[in-house]
N, C-alpha and C positions, 0 to 999 in steps of 0.2 A: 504494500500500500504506500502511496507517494507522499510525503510530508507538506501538509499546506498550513499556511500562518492568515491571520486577520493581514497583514499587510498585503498578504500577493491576491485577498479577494480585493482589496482595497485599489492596489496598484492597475488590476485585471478592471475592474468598471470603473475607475476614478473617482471614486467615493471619497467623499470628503467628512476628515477627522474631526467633530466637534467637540469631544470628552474622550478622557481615560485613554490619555495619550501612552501611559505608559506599559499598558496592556498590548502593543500592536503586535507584539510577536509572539501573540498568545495561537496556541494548535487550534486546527479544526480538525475534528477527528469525524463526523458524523455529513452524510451528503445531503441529506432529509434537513429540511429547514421549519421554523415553528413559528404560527402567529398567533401570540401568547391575549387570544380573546378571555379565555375560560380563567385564567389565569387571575388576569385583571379585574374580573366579577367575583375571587374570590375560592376558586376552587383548583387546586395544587397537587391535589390526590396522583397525577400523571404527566406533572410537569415536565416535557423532556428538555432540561435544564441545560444538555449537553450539546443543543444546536443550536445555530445560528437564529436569535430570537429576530421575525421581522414585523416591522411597525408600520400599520397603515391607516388613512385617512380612518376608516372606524374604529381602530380599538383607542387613536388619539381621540375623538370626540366621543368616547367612551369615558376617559381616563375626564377630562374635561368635569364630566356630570359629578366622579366623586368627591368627597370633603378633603380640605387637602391632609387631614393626618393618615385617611383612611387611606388615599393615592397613593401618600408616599411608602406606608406600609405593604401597598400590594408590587409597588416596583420595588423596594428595598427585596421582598421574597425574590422577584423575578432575579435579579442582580445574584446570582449564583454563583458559587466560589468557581465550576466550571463549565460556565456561562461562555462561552467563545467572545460572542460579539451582539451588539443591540444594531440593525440598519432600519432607518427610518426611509418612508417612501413618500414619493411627492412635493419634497425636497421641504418638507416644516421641520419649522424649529425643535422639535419633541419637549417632551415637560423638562421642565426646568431642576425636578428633584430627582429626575433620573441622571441628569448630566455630572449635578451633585456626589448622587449615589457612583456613578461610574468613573469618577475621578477617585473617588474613597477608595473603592475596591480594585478600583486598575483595567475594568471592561467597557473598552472601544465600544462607543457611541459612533456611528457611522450616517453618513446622508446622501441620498440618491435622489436623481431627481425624475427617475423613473415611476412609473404605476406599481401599486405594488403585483398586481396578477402579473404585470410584465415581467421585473425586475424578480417575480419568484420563479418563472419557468428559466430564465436567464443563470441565476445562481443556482438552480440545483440541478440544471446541466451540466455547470462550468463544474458544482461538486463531486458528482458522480464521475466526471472525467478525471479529474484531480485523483481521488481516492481509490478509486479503482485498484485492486491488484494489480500489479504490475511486475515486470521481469525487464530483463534487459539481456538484448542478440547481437552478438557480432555481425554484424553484416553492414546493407545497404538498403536503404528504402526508398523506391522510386515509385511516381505516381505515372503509370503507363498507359496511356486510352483510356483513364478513368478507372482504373484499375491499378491496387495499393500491392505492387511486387518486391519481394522482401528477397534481396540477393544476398546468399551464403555462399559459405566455401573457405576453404583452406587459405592462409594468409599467404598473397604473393600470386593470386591466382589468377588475378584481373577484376574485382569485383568493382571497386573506386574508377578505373579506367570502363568498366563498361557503363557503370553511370552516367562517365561523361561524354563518352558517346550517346545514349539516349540523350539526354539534358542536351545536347548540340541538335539533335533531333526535334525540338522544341516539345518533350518531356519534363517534368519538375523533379526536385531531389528534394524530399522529405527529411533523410538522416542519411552520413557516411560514418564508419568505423563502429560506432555504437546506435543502436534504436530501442527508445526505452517505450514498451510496447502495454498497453492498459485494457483492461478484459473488463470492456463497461456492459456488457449483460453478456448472455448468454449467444458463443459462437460470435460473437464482435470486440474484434481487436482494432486495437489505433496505438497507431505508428506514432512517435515525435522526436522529436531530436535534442541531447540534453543540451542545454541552453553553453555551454563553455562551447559544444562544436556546431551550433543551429548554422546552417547556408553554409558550411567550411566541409573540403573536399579536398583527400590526400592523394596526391600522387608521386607515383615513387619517382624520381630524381625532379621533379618541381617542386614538390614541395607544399605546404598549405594553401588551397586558394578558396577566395570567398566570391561561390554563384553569385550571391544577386547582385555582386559588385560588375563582375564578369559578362554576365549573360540578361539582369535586367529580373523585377519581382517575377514573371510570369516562369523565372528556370528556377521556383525554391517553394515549397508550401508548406504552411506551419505543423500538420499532423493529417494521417491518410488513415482510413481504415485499411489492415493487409490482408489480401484473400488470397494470393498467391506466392507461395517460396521456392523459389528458383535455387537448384544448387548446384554453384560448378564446381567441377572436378578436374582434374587433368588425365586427360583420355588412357586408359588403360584396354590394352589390345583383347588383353584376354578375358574383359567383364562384358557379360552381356546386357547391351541397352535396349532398350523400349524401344521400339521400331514402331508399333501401331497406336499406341498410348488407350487400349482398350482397359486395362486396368487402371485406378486412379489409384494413385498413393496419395498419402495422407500425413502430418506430422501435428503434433498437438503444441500448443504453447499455451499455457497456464492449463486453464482446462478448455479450450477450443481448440477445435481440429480445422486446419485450413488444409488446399491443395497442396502438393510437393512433386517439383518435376526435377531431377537429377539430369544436368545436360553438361557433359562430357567437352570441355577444352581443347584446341589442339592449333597449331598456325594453321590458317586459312579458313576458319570457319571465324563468320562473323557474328558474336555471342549477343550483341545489339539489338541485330534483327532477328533472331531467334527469340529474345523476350519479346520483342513487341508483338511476334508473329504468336507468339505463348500466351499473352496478355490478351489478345482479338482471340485465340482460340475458345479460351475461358470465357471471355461474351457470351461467345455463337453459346458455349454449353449453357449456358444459363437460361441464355436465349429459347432452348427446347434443340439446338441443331447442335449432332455430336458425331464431325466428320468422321469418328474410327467405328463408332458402330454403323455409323452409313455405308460404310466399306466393308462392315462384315455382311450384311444384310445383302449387298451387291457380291459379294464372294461366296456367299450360302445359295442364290440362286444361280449362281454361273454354276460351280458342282451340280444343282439340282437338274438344272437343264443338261450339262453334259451327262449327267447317268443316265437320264430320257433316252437320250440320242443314242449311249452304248446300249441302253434295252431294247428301245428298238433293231439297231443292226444288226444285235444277236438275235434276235428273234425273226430276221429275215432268212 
């Protein structure tokens, strides 16, 4: 699971700090956010104390109607030792004994000037992506025909060098060297690049160089779902390759399973156009059109018809 702070939701919608400055680098652990109605009327029983509490036009004109010892007492509860953060929506001022309160205890008061329906489908997207289980791949991550292709393989194999052949192609580069990969539900993975190498791409005797300085924002994008892992290898005479690709291999990363195609290395094949041509393959399959079973289908009736033909001749 990836480490998020009140700050990087802060920095992520530009929300503006009004109390309890000294809380910003307090965790968020929880993606699910809360808008603390019930709360405020008095009932506590199932407070989830431990999210992201958000504040909006009604539970403020809420807070408005009660006497101010009883208000402060119901935010003084809300204000929770691990309370994240308070975000107000609509861009108001919030009560004035909460800003109090969140200065005492050290919990980020935040302001948005967002709707709150908005600004909650916003944040516990942004959470859910954040928090998400995570792992981290050697490889390369490129977005091909719309299509999030994850190159592996042995170090020194050409993986960073076939990237930037695509990318010259006017394909994007998501991650080089490392991609730290997040399993936001079930069979959906996203790709992103950890922030010290985002747009940076290695090649052996150049050296580091930075896409979108290079090539312009349309050769770099910030995180891809991966559906496909490509893995080269350096051709070995005596292994046998997939010739019809009627079987699909599979490899798992966290707990989803995406495609895996092993394609063999060697001078004069051009590894570029084989993903892209890999990449449009994966479409059509999705699509319903799966050229190797079309070709079995058309090689089961060529046999059927040539045994007709020897039945009959024998039978002449």
């Amino acid at each position: 699971m990836g480490e998020l702070t009140v700050e990087d939701v802060m920095n992520r919608f530009g929300l503006e700090l009004i109390a309890g400055h000294e809380g910003i680098h307090r965790q968020i652990n929880m993606s699910d956010i809360s808008r603390p109605g019930l709360e405020m009327a008095g009932y506590f029983d199932y407070y989830p104390s431990e999210r992201v509490q958000l504040i909006g036009r009604k539970e403020m004109s809420f807070l408005e109607t009660l006497p101010s010892i009883t208000r402060r007492k119901r935010l003084e509860r809300l204000c929770s030792e691990d309370t994240p953060a308070f975000i107000i929506a609509h861009g108001e001022e919030g009560p004035r004994e909460l800003s109090q309160l969140a200065d005492e205890k050290h919990i980020p008061v935040l302001r948005t000037d967002y709707k709150t329906t908005q600004f909650s489908g916003m944040l516990t997207n942004y959470l859910v992506g954040q928090l998400a289980p995570m792992t981290t791949v050697h490889g390369v991550l490129v977005d091909v025909y719309g299509v999030g292709v994850l190159i592996t393989g042995g170090s020194g194999v050409g993986k960073s060098e076939t990237a930037l052949e695509l990318i010259k192609k006017g394909h994007r580069l998501v991650a080089d060297d490392s991609v730290e990969i997040r399993q936001v539900s079930d069979n959906v993975l996203i790709g992103t690049s950890p922030k010290l190498l985002k747009h940076m791409l290695e090649i052996r005797g150049v050296g580091i160089i930075d896409m979108m300085t290079l090539f312009g924002a349309s050769a770099v994008k910030d995180d891809k779902r991966v559906l496909l892992a490509v893995d080269l290898e350096i051709w070995d005479e005596d292994k046998h390759y997939d010739r019809l690709g009627i079987d699909e291999e599979k490899i798992e990363i966290l707990d989803s399973q995406i495609t895996r195609l092993s394609v063999p290395v060697r001078p004069g094949r051009n590894i570029a156009v084989i993903i892209e041509v890999a990449a449009m393959d994966y479409r059509m399959k999705r699509l319903g059109f799966n050229a190797a079973d079309e070709f079995t289908k058309r090689l089961d009736q060529a046999i059927a018809e040539n045994a007709e033909i020897l039945k009959a001749e024998e039978s002449d």
